[in-house]
matplotlib code that plots the C-alpha trace (Angstrom):
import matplotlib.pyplot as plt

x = [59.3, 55.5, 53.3, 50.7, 47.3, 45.6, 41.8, 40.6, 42.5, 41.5, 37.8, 38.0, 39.2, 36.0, 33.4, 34.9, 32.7, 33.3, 33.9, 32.0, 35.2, 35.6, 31.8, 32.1, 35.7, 33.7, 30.6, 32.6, 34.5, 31.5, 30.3, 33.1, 35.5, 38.8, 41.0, 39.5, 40.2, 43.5, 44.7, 43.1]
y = [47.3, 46.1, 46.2, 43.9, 44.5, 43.5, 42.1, 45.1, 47.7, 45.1, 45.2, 49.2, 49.7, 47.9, 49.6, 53.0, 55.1, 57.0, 60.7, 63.0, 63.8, 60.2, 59.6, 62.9, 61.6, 58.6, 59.6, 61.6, 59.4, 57.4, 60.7, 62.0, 60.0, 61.3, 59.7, 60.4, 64.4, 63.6, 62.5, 65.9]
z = [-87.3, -87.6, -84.7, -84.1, -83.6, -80.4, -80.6, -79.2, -81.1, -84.4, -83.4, -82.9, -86.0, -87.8, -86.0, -86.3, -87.7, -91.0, -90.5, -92.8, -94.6, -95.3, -96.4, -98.4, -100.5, -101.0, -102.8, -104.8, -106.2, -107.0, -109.1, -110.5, -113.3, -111.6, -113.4, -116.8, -115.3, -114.4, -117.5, -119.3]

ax = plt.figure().add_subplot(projection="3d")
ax.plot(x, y, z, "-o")
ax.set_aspect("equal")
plt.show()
């Protein structure tokens, strides 16, 4: 069964900031070709 989001829990949700995990994942994936590794 799908919940809807309220406004607030909607506008939360876009200003959350990234955690440093998240920023981290990120700019790796911008530097490393995964998926040319993945298929090796």
């Amino acid at each position: 069964m799908d919940q809807q989001l309220s406004f607030s829990d909607a506008e939360f949700t876009q200003k959350r900031r990234q955690t440093r995990k998240e920023m981290f994942l990120a700019r790796m994936d911008k530097l490393i070709p995964w998926h040319r590794l993945e298929a090796i």
